[in-house]
C-alpha positions as CSV (number, residue, x, y, z in Angstrom):
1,X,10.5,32.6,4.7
2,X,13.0,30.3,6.5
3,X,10.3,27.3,6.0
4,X,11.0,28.1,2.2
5,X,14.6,26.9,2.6
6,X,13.8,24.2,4.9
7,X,11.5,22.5,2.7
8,X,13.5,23.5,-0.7
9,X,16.2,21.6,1.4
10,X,13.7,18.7,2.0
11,X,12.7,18.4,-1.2
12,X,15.9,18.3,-2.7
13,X,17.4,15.8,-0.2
14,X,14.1,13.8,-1.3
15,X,14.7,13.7,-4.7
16,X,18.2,13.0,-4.8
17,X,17.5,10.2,-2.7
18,X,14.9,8.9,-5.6
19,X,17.5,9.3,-8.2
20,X,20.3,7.2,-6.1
21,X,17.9,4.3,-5.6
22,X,16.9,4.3,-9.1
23,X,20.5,4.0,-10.3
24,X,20.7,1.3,-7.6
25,X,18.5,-0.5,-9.0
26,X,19.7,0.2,-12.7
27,X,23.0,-1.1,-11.7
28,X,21.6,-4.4,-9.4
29,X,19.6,-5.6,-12.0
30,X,15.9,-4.9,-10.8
31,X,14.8,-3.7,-14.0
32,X,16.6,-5.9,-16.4
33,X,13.9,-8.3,-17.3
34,X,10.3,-7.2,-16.5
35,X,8.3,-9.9,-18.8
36,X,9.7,-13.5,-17.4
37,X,8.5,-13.4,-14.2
38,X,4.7,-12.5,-15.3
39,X,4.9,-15.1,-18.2
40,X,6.1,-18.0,-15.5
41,X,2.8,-17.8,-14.4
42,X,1.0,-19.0,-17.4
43,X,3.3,-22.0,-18.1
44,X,2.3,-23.1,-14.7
45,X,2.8,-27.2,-15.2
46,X,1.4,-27.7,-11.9
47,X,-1.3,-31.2,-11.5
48,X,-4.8,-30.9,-11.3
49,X,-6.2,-31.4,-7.9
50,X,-8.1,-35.0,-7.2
51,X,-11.8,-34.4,-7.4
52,X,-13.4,-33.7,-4.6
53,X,-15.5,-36.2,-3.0
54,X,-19.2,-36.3,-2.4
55,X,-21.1,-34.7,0.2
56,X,-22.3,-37.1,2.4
57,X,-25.9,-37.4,3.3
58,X,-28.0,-37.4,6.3
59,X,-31.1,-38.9,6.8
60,X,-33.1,-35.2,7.0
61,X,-31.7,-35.2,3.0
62,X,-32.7,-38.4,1.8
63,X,-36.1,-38.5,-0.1
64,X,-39.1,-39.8,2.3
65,X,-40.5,-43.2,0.3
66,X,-44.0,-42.2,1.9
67,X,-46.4,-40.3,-0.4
């Protein structure tokens, strides 16, 4: 029975702990804008990367002129 209040106890300590950081973050401005930071990705202006350059060849790779 006394686990009952201990974890009644814990659980409410819990949950108004939940509530304080969401009002925290209410007030800081965590949630205030949700949609311009996932948008910023698409208007990415970044430049393209050079091409990459050819493999290079070794003589094991290079077509035999012998039949």
């Amino acid at each position: 029975m006394g686990m009952l209040f201990v974890f009644t106890g814990l659980g409410l300590l819990l949950f108004i702990g939940a509530v304080a950081a969401l009002i925290w973050s209410i007030r800081s401005g965590q949630l205030d804008d949700l949609d311009t930071p996932a948008m910023r990705v698409l208007n990415d202006d970044a430049a393209p990367r050079p091409p990459a350059p050819p493999p290079a060849t070794t003589p094991s790779e290079q077509p035999s002129k012998t039949p």
